[in-house]
DOPALO-241796 format. One line per 3 residues: number of its first residue (from 1); their letters; for each residue x, y, z of N, C-alpha, C. Coordinates in Angstrom, 2 decimals, m for minus. Each point is the difference from the previous one (the first is absolute). Layout:
DOPALO-241796
NUM> a> X Y Z X Y Z X Y Z ~ ... .
END
This chain:
DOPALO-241796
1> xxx> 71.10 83.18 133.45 m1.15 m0.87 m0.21 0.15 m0.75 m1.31 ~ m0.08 m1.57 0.22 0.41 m0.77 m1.65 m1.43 0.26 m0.76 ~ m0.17 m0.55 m0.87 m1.02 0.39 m1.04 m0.05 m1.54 m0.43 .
4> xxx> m0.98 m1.39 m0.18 m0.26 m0.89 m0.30 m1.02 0.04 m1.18 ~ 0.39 m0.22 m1.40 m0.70 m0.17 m0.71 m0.50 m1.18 0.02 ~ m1.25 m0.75 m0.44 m1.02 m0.68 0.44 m0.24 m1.08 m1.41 .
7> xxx> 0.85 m1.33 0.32 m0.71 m0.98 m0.92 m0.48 m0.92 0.80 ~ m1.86 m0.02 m0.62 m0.64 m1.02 0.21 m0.64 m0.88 m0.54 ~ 0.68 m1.77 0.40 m0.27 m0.90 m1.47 m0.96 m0.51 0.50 .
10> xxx> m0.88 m0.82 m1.07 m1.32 m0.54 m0.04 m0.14 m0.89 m1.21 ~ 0.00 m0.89 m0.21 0.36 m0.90 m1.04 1.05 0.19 m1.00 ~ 0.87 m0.16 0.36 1.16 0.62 m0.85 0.43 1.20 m0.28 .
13> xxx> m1.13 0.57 0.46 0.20 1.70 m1.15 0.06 1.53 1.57 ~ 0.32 0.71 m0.78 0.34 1.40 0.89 m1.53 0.43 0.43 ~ m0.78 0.37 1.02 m1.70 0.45 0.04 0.34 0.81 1.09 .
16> xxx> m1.08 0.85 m0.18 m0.54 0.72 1.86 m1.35 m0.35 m0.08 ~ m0.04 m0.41 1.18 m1.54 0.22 0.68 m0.79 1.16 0.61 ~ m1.32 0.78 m0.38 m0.39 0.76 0.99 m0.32 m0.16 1.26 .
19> xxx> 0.28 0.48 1.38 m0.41 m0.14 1.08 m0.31 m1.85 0.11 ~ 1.33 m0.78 m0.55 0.33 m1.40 0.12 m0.40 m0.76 m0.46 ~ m1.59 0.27 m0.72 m0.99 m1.02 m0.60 0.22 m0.49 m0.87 .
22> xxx> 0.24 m1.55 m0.06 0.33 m0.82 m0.99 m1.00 0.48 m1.42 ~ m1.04 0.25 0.07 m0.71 0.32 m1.16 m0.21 1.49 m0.71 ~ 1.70 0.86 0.64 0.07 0.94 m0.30 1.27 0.19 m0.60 .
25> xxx> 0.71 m0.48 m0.94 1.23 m0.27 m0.49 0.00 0.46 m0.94 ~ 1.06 0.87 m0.34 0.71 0.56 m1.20 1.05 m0.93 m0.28 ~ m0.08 m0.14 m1.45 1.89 m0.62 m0.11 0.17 1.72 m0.80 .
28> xxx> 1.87 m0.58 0.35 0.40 0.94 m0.77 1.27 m0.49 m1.09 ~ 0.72 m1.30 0.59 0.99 m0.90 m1.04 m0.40 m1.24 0.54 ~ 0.88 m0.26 m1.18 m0.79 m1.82 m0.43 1.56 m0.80 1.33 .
31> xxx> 0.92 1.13 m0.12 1.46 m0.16 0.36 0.56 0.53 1.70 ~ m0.28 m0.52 0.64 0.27 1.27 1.42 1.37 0.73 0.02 ~ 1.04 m1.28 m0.98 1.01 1.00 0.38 0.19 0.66 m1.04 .
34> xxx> m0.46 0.45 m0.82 m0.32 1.24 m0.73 m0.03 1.67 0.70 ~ m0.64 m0.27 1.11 m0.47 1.07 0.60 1.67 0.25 1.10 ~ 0.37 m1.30 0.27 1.01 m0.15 0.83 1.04 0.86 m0.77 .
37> xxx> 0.33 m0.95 m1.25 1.52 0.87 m0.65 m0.42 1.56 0.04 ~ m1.38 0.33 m0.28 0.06 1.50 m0.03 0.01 1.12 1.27 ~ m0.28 m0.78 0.90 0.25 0.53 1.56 1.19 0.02 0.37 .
40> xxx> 1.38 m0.69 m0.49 1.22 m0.60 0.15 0.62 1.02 m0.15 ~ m0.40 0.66 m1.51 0.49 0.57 m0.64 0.01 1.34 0.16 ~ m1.41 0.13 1.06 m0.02 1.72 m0.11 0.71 0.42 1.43 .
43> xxx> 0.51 m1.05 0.58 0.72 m0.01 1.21 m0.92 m0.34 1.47 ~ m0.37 m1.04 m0.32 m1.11 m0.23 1.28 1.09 m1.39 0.46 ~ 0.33 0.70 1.79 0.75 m1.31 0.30 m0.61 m0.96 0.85 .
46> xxx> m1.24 m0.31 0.27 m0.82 m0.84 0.11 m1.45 0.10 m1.30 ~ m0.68 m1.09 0.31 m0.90 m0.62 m0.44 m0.97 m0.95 0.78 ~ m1.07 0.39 0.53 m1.44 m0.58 0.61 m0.63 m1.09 m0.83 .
49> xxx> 0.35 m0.87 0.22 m0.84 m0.96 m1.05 m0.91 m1.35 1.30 ~ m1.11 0.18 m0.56 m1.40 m1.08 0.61 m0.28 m0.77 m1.00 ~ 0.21 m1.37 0.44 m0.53 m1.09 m0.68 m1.56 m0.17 0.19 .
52> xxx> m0.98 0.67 m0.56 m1.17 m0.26 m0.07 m0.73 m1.19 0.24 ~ 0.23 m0.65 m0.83 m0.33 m1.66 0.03 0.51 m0.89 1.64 ~ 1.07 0.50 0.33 0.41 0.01 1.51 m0.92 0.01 1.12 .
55> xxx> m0.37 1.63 m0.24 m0.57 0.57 0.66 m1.75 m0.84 0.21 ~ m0.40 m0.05 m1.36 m1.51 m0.42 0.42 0.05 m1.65 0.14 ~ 1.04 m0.41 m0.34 0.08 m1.75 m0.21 0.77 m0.75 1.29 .
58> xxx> 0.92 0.97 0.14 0.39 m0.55 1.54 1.34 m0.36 m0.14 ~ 0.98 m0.03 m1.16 1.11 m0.59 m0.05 0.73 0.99 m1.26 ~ 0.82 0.52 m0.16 0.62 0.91 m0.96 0.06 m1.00 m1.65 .
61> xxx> m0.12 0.70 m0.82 0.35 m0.65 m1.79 1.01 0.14 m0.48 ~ 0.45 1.28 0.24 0.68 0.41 m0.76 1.47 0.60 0.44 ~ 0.37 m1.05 0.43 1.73 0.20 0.34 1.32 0.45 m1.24 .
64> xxx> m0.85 m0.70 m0.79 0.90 m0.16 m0.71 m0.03 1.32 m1.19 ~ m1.25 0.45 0.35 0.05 1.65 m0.69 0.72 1.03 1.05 ~ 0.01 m0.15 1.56 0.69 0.18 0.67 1.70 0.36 m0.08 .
67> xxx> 0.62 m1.63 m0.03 0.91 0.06 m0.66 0.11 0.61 m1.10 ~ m0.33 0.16 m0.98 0.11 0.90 m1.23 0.44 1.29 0.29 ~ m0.86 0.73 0.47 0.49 1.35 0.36 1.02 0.18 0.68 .
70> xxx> 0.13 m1.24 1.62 1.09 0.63 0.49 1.20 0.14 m0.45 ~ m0.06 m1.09 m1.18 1.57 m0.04 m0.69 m0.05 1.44 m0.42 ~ m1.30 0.94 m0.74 0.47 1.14 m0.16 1.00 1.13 0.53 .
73> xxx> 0.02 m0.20 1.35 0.97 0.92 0.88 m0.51 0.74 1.16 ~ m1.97 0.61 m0.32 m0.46 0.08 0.75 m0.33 m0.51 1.47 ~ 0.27 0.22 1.73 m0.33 m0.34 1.02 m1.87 m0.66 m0.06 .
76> xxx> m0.33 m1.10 0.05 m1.41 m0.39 0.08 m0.64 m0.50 0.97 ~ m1.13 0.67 0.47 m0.70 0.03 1.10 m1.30 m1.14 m0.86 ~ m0.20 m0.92 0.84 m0.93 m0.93 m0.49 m1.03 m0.53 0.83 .
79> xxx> m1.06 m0.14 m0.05 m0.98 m0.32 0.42 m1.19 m0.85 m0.76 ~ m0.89 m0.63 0.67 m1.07 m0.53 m0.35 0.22 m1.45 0.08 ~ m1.18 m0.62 1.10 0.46 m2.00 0.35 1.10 0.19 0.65 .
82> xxx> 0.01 0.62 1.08 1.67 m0.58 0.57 m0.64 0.12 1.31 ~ m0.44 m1.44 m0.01 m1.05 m0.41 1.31 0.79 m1.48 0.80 ~ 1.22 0.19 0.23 0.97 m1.14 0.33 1.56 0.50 m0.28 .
85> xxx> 0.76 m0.82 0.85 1.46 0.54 0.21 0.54 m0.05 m1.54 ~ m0.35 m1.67 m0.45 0.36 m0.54 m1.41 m0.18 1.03 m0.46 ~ m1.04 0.54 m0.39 m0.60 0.69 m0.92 1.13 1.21 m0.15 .
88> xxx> m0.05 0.54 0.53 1.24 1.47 0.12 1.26 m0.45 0.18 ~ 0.40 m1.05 0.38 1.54 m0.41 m0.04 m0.40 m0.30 m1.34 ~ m0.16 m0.08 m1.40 m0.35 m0.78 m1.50 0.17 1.52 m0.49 .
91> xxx> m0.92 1.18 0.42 m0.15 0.91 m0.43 1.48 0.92 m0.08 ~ 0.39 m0.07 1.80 1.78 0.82 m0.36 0.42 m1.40 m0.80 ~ 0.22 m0.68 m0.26 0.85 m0.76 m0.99 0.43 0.53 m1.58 .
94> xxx> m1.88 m0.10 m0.22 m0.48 0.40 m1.29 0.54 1.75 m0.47 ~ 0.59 0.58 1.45 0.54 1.52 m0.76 m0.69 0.84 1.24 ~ m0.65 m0.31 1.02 m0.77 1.17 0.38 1.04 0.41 1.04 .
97> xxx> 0.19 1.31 m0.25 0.56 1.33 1.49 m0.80 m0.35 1.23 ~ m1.13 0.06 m0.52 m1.21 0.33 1.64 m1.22 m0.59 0.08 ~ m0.50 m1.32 0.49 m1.19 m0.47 m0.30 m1.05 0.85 0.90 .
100> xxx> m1.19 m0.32 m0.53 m1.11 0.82 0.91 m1.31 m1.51 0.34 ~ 0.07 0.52 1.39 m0.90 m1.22 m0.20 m1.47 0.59 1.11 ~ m1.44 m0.20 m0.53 m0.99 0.60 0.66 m0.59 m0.92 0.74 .
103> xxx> m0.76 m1.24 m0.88 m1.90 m0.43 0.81 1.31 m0.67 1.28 ~ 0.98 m0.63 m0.77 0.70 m0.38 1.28 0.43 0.21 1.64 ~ 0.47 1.32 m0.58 0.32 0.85 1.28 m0.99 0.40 0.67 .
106> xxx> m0.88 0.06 m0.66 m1.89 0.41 0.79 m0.43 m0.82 0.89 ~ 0.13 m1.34 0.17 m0.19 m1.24 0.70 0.54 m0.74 0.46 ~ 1.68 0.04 m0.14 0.68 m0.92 0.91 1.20 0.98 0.33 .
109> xxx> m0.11 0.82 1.14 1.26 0.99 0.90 1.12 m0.73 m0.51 ~ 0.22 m1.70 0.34 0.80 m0.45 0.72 1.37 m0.32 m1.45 ~ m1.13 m0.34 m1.09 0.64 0.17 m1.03 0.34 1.11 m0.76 .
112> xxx> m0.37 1.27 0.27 0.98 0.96 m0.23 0.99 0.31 0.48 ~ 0.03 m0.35 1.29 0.85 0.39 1.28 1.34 m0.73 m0.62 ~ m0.38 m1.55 m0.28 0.87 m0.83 m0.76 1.11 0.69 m1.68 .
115> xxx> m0.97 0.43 m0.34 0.60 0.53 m1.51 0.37 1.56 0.28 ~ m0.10 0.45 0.97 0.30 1.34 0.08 1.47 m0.43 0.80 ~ 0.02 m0.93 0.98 1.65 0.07 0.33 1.01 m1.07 m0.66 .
118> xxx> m1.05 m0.30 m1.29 1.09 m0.66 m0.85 0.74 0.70 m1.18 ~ m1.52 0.85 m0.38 0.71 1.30 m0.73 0.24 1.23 m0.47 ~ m0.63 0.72 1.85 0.25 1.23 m0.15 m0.62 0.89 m1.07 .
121> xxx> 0.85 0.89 m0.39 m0.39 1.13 m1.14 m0.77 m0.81 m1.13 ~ 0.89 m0.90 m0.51 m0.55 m0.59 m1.07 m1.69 m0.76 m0.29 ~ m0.57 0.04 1.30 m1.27 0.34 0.25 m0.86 1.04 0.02 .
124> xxx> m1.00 m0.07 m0.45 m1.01 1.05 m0.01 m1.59 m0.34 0.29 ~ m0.78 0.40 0.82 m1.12 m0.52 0.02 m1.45 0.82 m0.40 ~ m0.99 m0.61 m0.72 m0.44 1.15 m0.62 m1.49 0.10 0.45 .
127> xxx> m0.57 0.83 0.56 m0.80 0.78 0.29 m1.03 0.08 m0.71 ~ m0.63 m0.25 m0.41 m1.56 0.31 m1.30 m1.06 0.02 0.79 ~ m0.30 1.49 m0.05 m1.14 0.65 0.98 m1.42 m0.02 m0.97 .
130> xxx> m1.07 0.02 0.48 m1.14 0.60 m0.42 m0.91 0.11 1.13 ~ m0.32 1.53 m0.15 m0.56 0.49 1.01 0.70 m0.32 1.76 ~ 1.17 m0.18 0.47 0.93 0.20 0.69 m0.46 m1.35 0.46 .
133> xxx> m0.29 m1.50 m0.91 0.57 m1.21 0.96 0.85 m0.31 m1.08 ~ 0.64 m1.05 0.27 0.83 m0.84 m0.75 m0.62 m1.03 m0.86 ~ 0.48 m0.21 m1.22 m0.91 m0.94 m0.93 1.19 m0.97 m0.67 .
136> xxx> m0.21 m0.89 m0.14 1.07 m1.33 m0.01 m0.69 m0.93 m1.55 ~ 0.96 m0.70 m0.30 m0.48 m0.91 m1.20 m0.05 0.92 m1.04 ~ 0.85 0.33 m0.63 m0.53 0.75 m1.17 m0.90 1.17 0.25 .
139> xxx> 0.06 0.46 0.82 m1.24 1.31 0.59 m1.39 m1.05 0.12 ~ 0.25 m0.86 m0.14 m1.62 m0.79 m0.36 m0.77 m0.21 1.22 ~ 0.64 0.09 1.41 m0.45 m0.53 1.36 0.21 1.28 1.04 .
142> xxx> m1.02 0.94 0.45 0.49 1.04 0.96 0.13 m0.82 1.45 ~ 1.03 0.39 0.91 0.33 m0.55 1.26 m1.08 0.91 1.03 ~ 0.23 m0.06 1.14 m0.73 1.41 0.89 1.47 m0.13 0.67 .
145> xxx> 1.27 0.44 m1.26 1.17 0.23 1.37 0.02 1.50 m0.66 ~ 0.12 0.96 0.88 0.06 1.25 0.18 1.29 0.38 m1.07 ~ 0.14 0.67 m0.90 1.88 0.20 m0.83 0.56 0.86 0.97 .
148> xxx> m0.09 0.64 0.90 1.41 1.27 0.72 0.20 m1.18 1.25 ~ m0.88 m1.09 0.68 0.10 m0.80 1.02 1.17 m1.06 m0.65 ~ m0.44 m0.15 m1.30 0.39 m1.44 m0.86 1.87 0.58 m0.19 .
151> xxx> m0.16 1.52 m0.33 1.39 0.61 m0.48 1.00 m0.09 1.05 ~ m1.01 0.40 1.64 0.69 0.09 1.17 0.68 m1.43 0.26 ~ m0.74 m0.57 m0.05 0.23 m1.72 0.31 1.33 m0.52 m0.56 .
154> xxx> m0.14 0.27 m1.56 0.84 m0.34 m0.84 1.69 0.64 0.54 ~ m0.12 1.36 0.14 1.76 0.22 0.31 m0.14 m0.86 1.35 ~ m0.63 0.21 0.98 0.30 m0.83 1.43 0.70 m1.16 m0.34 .
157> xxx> m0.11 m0.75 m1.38 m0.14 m1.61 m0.25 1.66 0.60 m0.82 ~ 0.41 0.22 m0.32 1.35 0.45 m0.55 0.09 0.46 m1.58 ~ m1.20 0.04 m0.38 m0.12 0.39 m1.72 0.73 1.95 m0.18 .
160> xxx> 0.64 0.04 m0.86 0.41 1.06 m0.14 m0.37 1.33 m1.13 ~ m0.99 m1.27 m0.58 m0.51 0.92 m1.23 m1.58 m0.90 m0.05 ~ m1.06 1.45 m0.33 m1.47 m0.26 m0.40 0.08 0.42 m1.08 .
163> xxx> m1.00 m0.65 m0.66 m0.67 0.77 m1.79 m1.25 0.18 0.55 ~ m0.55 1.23 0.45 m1.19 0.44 m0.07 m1.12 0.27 m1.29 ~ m1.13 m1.19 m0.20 m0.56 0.66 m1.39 m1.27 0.19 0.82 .
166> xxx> m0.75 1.62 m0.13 m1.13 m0.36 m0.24 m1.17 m0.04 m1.29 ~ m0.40 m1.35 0.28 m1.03 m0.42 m1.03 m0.86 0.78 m0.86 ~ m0.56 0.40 0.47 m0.93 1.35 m0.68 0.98 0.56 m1.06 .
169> xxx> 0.79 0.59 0.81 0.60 0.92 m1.27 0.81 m0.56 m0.87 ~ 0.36 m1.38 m0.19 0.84 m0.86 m0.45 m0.56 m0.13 m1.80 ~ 1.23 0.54 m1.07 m0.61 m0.05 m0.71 m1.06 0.72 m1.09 .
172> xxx> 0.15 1.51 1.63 m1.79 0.37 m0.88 0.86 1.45 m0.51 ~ 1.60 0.40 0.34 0.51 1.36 m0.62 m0.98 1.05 0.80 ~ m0.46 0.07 1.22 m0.78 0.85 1.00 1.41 1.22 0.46 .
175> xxx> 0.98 m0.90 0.60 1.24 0.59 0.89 m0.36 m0.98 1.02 ~ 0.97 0.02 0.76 m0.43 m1.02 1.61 m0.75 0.74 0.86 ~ 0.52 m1.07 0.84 m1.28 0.09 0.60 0.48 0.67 1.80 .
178> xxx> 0.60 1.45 m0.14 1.01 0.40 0.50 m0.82 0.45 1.46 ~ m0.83 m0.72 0.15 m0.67 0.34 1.78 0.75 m1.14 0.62 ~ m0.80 m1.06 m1.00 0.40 m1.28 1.20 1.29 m0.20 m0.20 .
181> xxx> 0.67 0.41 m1.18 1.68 m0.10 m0.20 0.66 0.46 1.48 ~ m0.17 1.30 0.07 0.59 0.88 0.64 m0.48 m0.28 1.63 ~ m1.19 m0.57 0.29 m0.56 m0.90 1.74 0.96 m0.98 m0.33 .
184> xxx> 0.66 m1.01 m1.04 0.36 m1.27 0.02 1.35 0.95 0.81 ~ 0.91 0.53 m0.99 0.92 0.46 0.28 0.63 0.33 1.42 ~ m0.93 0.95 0.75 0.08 0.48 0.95 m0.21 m1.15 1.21 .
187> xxx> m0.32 m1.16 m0.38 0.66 m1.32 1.47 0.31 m0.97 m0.75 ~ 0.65 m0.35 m1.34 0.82 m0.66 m0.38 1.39 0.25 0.13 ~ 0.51 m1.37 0.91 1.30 m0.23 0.27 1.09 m0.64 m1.20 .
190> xxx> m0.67 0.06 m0.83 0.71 m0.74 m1.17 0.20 0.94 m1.56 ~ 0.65 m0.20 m0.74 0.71 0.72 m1.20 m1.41 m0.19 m0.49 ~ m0.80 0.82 m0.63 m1.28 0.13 m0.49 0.21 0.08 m1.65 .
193> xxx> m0.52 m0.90 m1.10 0.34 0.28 m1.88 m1.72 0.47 0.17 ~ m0.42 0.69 m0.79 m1.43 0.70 0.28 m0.52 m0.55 m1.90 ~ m1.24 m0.64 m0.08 m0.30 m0.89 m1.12 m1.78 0.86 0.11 .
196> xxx> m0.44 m0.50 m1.55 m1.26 0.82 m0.22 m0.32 1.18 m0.25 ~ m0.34 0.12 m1.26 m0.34 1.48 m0.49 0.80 1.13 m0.87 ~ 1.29 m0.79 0.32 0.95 1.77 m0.52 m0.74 0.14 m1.21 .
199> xxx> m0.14 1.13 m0.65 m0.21 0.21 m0.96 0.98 0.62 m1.10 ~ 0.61 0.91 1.06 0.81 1.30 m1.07 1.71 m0.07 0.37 ~ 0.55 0.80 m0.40 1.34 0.06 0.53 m0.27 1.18 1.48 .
202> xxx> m0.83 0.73 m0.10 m0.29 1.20 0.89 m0.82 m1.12 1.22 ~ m0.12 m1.16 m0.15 m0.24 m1.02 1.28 1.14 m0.14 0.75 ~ 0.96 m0.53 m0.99 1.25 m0.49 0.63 0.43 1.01 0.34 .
205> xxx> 0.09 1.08 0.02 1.23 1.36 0.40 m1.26 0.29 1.13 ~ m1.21 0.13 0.41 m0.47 m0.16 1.34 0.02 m0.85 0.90 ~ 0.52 m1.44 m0.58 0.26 m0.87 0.93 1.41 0.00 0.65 .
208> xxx> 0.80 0.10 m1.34 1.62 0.99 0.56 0.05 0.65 1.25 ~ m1.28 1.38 m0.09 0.01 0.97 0.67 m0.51 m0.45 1.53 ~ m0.51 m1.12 m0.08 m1.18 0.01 1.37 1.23 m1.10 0.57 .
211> xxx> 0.66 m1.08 m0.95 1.27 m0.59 0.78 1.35 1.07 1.05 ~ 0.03 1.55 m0.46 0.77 0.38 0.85 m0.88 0.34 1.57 ~ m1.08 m0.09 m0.09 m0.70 0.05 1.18 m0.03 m2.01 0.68 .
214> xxx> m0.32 m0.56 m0.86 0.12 m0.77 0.57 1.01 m1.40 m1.28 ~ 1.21 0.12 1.43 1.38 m0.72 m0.92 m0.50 m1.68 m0.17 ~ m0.89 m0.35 0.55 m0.51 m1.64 0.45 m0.73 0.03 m1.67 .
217> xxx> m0.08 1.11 m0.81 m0.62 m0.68 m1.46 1.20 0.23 m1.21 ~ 0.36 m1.02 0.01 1.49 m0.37 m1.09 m0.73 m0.45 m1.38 ~ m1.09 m0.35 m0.42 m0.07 m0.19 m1.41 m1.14 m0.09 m0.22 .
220> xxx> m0.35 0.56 m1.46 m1.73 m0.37 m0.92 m0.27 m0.32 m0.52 ~ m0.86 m1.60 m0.20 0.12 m0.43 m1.12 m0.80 0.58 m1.29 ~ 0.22 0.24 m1.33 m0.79 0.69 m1.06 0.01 m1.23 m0.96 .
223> xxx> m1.32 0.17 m0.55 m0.44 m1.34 m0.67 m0.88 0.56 m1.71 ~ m1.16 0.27 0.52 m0.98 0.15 m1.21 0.58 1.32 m0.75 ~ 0.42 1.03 0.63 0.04 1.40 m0.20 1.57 m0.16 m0.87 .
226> xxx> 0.79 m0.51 0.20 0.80 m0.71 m1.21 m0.39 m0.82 m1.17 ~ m0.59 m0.76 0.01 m0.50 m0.63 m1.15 m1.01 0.90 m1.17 ~ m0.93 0.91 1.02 m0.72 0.86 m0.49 0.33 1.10 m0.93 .
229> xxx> 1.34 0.46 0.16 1.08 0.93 m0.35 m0.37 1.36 0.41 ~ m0.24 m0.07 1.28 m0.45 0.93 1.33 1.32 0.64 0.30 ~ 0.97 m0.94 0.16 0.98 0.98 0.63 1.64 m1.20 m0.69 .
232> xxx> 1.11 0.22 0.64 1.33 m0.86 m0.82 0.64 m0.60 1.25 ~ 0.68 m0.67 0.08 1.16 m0.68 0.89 0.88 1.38 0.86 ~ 0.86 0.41 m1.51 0.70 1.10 m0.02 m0.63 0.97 1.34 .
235> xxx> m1.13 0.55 m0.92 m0.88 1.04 1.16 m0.38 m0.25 1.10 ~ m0.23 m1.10 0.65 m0.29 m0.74 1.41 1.52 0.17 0.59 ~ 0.89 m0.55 m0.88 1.33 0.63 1.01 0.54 1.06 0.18 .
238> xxx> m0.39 1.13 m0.97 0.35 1.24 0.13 m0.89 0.41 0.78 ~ m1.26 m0.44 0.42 m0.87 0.91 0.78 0.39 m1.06 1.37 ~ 0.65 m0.42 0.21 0.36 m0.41 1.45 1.31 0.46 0.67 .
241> xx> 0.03 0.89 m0.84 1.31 1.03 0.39 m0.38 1.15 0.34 ~ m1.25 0.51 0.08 m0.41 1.49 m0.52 m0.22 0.35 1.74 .
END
């Protein structure tokens, strides 16, 4: 199971949001890749990074902090505004391993169907639950599409990887949100990264544990509970061995 440490930009700078709300923002550097060289370093071979401003504005900012990191060495999974082909063909340019793309895939099949057999793995589509529908735009708009219908749909359509977040726990250092994790799991056809909540390193070594039951969950993303100095890089990968 990989371990995705979690940069998310918002006007230039490194922030988390609680449970997504723009008017719930921590910064934590003025620098995102600050946080990057130090994830690099403790041996994290990816990196989760959401363009915030993307996400609620509709078009990504920050490529070019993007690029920055990937020159680091780190694999980068990127997301936020990648609501068009352009948009994510700019993004792998700019350095990204794996784009993720959501309100998109929520509303037009035909254009995932499109970007999923153009690029495979290197796609990811992401999931942001609250209260088990799907919520699009920046979390700002709930759909009435069902998430385990939306998950089912999605492998049928050729996507090979979901980022499951749910909302609620996003942010708040609770632990996940390991009911509906574990219902998603059990009829998802697709490589499952499980987002929201970790808190501890003793999260990740249960999510480890619940991946040998079910092999369809390959990675978690950890966000606040790092910044917080909750738990280390180091220890997320040693506890995904355990």
């Amino acid at each position: 199971m990989v371990v995705y440490p979690a940069i998310d930009i918002r006007g230039g700078r490194c922030v988390r949001l609680s449970q997504g709300r723009d008017d719930a923002t921590t910064q934590y550097y003025n620098d995102p890749v600050e946080p990057a060289v130090q994830f690099t370093q403790a041996g994290a071979e990816w990196i989760h990074v959401v363009d915030l401003d993307g996400a609620f504005g509709g078009a990504p900012l920050n490529l070019a902090t993007l690029q920055q990191i990937a020159k680091l060495g780190p694999k980068i999974q990127f997301g936020g505004g990648m609501r068009d082909r352009a948009t994510a063909e700019a993004a792998y340019a700019a350095g990204a391993s794996r784009v993720v793309i959501g309100t998109r895939a929520a509303t037009d099949p035909a254009f995932l169907r499109e970007m999923a057999k153009a690029h495979g793995p290197r796609l990811a589509v992401g999931i942001d639950a609250k209260d088990g529908l799907v919520a699009v735009k920046g979390w700002t708009a709930i759909t009435a599409l069902n998430a385990n219908d939306f998950a089912t749909e999605v492998g049928h359509l050729g996507v090979s990887t979901v980022i499951y977040t749910d909302i609620a726990t996003d942010g708040m250092l609770t632990g996940p949100n390991w009911k509906s994790l574990e219902a998603l799991l059990k009829i998802c056809p697709c490589g499952v990264i499980a987002s929201g909540g970790v808190a501890s390193t003793e999260d990740v070594r249960k999510l480890a544990q619940l991946s040998k039951a079910y092999p369809n969950l390959v990675g978690a993303i950890v966000g606040k509970a790092l910044y917080e100095g909750r738990t280390t890089v180091s220890a997320l990968l040693d506890a995904t061995k355990a």
